[in-house]
C-alpha positions as CSV (number, residue, x, y, z in Angstrom):
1,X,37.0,67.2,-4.7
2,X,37.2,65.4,-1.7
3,X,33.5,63.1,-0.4
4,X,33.3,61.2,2.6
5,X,32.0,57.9,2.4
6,X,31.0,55.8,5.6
7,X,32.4,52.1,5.8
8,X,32.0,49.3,8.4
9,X,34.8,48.6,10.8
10,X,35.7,45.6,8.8
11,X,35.6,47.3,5.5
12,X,37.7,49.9,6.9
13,X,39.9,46.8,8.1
14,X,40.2,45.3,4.4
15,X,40.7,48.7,3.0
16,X,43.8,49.4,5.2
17,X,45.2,45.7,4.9
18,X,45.0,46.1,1.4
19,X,46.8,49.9,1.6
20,X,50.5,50.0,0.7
21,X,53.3,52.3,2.1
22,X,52.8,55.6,0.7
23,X,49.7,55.4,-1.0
24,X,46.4,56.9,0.0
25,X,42.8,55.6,0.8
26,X,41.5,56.7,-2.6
27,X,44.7,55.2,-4.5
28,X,43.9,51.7,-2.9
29,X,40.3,51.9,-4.4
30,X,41.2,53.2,-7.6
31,X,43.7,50.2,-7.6
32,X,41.6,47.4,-7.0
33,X,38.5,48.6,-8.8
34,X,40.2,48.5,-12.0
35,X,41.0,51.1,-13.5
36,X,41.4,54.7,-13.2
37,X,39.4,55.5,-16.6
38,X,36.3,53.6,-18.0
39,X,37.1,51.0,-20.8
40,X,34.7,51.2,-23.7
41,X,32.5,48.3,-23.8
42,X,33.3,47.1,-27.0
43,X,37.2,46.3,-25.2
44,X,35.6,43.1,-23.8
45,X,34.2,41.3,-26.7
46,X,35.2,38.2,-27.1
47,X,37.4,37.7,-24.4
48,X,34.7,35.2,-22.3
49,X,34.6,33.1,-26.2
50,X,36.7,30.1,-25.3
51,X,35.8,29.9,-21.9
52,X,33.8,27.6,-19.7
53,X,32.3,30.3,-18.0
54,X,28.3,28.8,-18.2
55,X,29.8,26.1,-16.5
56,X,31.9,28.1,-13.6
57,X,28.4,30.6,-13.5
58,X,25.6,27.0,-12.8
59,X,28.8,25.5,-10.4
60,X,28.9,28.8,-8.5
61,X,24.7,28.5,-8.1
62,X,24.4,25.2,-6.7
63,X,27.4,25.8,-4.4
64,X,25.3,28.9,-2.8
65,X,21.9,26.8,-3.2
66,X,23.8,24.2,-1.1
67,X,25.2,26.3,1.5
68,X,22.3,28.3,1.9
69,X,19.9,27.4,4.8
70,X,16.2,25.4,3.6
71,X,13.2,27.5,4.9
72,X,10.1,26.0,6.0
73,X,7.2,27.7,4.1
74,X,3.6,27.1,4.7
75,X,1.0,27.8,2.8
């Protein structure tokens, strides 16, 4: 079954840079989303355990706050 999906010109741009020789629009999607089947939930657990990822997730925020513009609000 075929659908059409509508992108921007550069979404369509990153989709094609990303496309390889012989392989179709719907293969490069399949490709980088992951997977071609869903993984069962339970495949995940434990893998984040040893990680620092509370501290990448908080250093991630207060880059964005920082970069993002202040707003003047009155009230």
């Amino acid at each position: 079954m075929t659908k059409v999906v509508s992108l921007s010109k550069k979404a369509y741009q990153t989709l094609k840079d990303l496309k390889r020789p012989n392989e179709s629009f719907s293969d490069v999607v399949i490709r980088i989303s992951g997977s071609k089947q869903k993984q069962p939930f339970i495949r995940f657990a434990g893998t984040l355990k040893d990680s620092n990822i509370e501290e990448v997730y908080y250093s991630q925020i207060k880059k964005d706050r920082e970069r993002s513009a202040s707003r003047a609000v009155e009230i």
